[in-house]
C-alpha positions as CSV (number, residue, x, y, z in Angstrom):
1,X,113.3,-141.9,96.6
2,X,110.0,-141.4,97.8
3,X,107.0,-144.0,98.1
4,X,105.6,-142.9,95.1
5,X,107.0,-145.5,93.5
6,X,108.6,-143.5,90.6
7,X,110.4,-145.7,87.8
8,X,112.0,-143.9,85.8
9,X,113.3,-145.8,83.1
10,X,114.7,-148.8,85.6
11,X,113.0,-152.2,84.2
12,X,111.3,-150.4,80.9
13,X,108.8,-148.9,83.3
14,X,108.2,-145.1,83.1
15,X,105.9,-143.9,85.4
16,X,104.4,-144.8,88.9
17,X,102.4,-147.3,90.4
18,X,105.0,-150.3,90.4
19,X,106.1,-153.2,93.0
20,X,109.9,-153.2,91.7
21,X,112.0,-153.6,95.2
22,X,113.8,-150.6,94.2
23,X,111.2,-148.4,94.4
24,X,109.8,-149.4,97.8
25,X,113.3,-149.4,99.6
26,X,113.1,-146.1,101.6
27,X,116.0,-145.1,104.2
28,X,115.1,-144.4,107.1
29,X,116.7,-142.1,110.1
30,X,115.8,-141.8,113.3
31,X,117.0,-140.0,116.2
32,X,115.1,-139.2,119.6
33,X,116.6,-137.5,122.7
34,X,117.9,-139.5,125.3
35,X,119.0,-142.2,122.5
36,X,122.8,-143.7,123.0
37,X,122.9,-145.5,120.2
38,X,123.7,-143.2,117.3
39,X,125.1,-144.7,114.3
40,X,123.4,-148.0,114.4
41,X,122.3,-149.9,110.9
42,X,119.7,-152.2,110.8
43,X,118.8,-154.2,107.6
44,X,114.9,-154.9,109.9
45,X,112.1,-154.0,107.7
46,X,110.3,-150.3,108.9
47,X,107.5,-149.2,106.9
48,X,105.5,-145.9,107.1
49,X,103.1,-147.3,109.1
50,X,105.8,-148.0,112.2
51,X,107.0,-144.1,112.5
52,X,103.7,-142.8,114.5
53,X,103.9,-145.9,116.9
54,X,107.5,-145.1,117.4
55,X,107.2,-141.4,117.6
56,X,105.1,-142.0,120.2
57,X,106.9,-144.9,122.1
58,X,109.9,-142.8,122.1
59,X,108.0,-139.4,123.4
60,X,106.7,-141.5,126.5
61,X,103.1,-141.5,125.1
62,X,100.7,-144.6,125.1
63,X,101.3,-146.6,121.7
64,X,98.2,-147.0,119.9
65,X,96.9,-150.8,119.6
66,X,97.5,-152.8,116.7
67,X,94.0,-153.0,114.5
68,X,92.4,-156.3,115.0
69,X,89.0,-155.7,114.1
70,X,86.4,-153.0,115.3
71,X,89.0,-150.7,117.3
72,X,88.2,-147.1,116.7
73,X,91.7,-146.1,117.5
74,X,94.4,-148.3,116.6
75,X,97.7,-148.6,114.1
76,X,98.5,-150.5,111.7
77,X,102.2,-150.0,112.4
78,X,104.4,-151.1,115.3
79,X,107.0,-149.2,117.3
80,X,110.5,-149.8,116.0
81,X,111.8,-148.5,119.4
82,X,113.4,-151.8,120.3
83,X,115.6,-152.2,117.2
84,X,117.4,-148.8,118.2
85,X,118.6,-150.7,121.6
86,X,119.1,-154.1,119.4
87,X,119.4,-153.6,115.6
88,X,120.0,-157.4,115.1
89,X,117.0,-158.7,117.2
90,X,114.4,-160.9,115.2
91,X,111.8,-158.2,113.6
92,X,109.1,-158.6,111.1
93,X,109.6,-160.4,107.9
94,X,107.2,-158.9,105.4
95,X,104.8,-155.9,105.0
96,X,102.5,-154.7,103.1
97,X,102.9,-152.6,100.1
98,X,98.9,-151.6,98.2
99,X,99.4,-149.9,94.5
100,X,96.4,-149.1,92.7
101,X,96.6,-149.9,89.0
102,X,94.5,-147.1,86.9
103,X,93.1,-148.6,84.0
104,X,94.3,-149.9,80.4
């Protein structure tokens, strides 16, 4: 699967550009030196927008700020550093998914 949101004959829908769970579910791996905790499964929701936080959280590097308002330099993502240590901890519990629609 990719985010291109490909149905492929799941739900009568052929083509792209739908919401069906299926086709935003993504796995995700991560691995980073230094990291003790291979193997560990987390149903916590991840979305693209989390991997450059965590990228750099887990190089050492100063996360970018969350966008508020007027920052010039900020993410829309958080680092999802913390559920390598504790896959169970309380995380997020919805994101946000844009699809354009083209037309009739």
């Amino acid at each position: 699967r990719s985010s291109d949101l490909w149905q492929l004959g799941e739900h009568g829908e052929w083509g792209k550009y739908t919401n069906w769970e299926m086709g935003t579910r993504v796995p995700l791996f991560f691995r980073a030196p230094g990291m003790n905790t291979a193997g560990q499964r987390t149903s916590a929701l991840v979305e693209y927008v989390d991997i450059f936080p965590s990228l750099a959280d887990a190089a050492g590097l100063p996360v970018p700020v969350q966008c508020r308002s007027n920052e010039t330099t900020c993410t829309e993502g958080i680092s999802f550093l913390p559920l390598t240590v504790e896959p169970s901890r309380k995380w997020k519990t919805a994101g946000k998914l844009d699809a354009l629609e083209l037309g009739p």
